[in-house]
VOVOBA-902020 format. One record per residue (C-alpha): residue in three letters; residue number from 1; x, y, z. Coordinates in Angstrom, 1 decimal. Layout:
N
+------+------+--------+--------+--------+
| figu | bagu |   east |  north |     up |
+------+------+--------+--------+--------+
|  ALA |  NUM |      X |      Y |      Z |
...
+------+------+--------+--------+--------+
This chain:
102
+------+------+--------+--------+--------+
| figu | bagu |   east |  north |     up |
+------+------+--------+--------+--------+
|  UNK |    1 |    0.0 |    0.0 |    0.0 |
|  UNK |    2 |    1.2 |    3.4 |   -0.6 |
|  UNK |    3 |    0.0 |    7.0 |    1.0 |
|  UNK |    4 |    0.1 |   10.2 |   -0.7 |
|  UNK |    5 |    0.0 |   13.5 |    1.0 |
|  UNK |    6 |    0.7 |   16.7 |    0.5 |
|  UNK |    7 |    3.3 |   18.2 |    2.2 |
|  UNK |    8 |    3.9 |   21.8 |    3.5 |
|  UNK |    9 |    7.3 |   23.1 |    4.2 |
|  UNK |   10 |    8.9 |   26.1 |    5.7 |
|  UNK |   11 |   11.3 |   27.6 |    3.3 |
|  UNK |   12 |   14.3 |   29.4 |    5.4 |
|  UNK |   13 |   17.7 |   30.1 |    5.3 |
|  UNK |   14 |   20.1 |   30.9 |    7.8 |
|  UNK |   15 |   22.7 |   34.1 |    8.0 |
|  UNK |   16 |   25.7 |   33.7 |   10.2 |
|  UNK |   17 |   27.3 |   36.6 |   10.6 |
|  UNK |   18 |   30.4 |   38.3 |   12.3 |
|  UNK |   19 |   30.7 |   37.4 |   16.3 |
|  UNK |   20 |   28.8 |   34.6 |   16.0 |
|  UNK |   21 |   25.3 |   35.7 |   15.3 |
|  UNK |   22 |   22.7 |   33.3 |   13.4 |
|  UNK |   23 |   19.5 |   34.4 |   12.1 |
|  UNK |   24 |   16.5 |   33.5 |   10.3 |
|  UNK |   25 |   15.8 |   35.3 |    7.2 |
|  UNK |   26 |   13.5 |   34.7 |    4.2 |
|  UNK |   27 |   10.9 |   32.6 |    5.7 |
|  UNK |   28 |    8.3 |   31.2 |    3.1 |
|  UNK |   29 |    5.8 |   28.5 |    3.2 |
|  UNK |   30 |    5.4 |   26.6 |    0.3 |
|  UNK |   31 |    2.7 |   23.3 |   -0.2 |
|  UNK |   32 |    3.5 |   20.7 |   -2.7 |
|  UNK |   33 |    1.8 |   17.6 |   -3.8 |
|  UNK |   34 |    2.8 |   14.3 |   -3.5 |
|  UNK |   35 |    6.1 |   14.0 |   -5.9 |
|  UNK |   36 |    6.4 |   17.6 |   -6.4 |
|  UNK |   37 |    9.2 |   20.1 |   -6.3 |
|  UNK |   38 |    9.4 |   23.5 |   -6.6 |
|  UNK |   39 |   12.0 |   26.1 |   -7.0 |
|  UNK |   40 |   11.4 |   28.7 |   -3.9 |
|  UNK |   41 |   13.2 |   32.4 |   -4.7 |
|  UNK |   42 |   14.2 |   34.1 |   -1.4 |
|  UNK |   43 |   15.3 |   37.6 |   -1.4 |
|  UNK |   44 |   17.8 |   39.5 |    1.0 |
|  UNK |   45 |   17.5 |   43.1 |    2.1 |
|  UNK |   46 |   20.3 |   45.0 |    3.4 |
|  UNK |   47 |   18.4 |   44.7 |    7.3 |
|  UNK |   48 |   19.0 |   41.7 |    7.0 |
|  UNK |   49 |   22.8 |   42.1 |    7.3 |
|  UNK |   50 |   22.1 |   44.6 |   10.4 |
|  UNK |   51 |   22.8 |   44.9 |   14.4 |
|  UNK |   52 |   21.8 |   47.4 |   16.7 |
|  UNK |   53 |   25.0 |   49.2 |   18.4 |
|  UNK |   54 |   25.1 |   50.5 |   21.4 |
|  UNK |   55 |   23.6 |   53.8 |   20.4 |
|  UNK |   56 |   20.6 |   52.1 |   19.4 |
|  UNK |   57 |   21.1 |   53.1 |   15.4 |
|  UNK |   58 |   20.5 |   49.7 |   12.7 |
|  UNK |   59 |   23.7 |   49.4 |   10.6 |
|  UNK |   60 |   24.1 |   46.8 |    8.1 |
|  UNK |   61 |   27.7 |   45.6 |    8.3 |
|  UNK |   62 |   30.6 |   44.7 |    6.0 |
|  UNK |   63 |   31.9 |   41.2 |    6.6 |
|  UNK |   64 |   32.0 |   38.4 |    5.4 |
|  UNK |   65 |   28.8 |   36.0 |    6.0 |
|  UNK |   66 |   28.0 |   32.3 |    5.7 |
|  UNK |   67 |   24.2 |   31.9 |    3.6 |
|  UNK |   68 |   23.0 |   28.1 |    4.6 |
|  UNK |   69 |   19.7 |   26.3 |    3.4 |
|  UNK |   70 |   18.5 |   22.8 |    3.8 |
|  UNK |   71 |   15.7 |   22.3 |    6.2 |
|  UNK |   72 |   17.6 |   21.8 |    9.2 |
|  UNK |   73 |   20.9 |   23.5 |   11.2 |
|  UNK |   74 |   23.5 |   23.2 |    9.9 |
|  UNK |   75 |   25.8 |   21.9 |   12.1 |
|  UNK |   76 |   27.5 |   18.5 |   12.4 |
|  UNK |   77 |   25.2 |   16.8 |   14.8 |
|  UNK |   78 |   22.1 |   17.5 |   12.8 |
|  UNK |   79 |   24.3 |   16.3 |    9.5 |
|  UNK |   80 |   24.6 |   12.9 |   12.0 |
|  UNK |   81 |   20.9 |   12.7 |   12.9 |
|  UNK |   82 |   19.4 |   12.9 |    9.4 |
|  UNK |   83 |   22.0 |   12.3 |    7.1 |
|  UNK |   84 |   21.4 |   15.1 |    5.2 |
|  UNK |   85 |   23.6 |   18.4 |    4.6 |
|  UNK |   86 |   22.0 |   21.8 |    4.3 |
|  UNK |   87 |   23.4 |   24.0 |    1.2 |
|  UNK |   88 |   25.6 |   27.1 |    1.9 |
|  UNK |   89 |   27.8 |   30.0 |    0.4 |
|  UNK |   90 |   29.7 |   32.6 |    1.7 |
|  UNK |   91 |   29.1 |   36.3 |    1.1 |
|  UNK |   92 |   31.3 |   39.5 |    1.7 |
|  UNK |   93 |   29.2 |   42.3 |    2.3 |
|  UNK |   94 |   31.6 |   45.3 |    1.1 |
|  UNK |   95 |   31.4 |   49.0 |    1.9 |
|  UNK |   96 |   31.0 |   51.3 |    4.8 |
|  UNK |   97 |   28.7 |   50.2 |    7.9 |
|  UNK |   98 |   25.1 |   52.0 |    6.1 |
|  UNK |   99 |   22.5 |   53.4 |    8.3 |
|  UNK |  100 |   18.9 |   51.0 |    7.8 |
|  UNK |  101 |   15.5 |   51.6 |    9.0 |
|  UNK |  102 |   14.0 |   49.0 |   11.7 |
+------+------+--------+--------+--------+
């Protein structure tokens, strides 16, 4: 016997950026049908390259960032629990620090 269902995923990726921070950017849901795939487009403003300083102004940053995608963390130990790797680039943001709205 076999069961079809439809599925509906969570589209995401992950920024990692300079001191350590992670966040989640991009977030779409997406429903597909038994067998189906679709390609999911996910765009990146510059906020999405910001911190907060001390002074309490938004500033995107120049640095270099990691871009990962794939469902799950990625980090080793989730790579051991599922088997599965998520996808990633790195990015260099260049330029002056740039003032962004919240």
């Amino acid at each position: 016997m076999r069961i079809c269902v439809n599925i509906v995923i969570i589209a995401q990726i992950a920024i990692f950026g300079h001191c350590g921070a992670t966040s989640r950017k991009g977030i779409e849901v997406v429903k597909l049908e038994p067998y189906e795939t679709k390609k999911v487009k996910l765009t990146l403003s510059p906020r999405d390259f910001a911190v907060i300083e001390e002074d309490g102004s938004c500033v995107a940053v120049p640095g270099i960032y990691e871009i990962s995608a794939g469902g799950q963390q990625p980090d080793d130990r989730s790579t051991k629990l599922t088997g599965k790797r998520t996808e990633r680039i790195e990015i260099t943001r260049c330029g002056e620090k740039t003032g962004v709205d919240y």
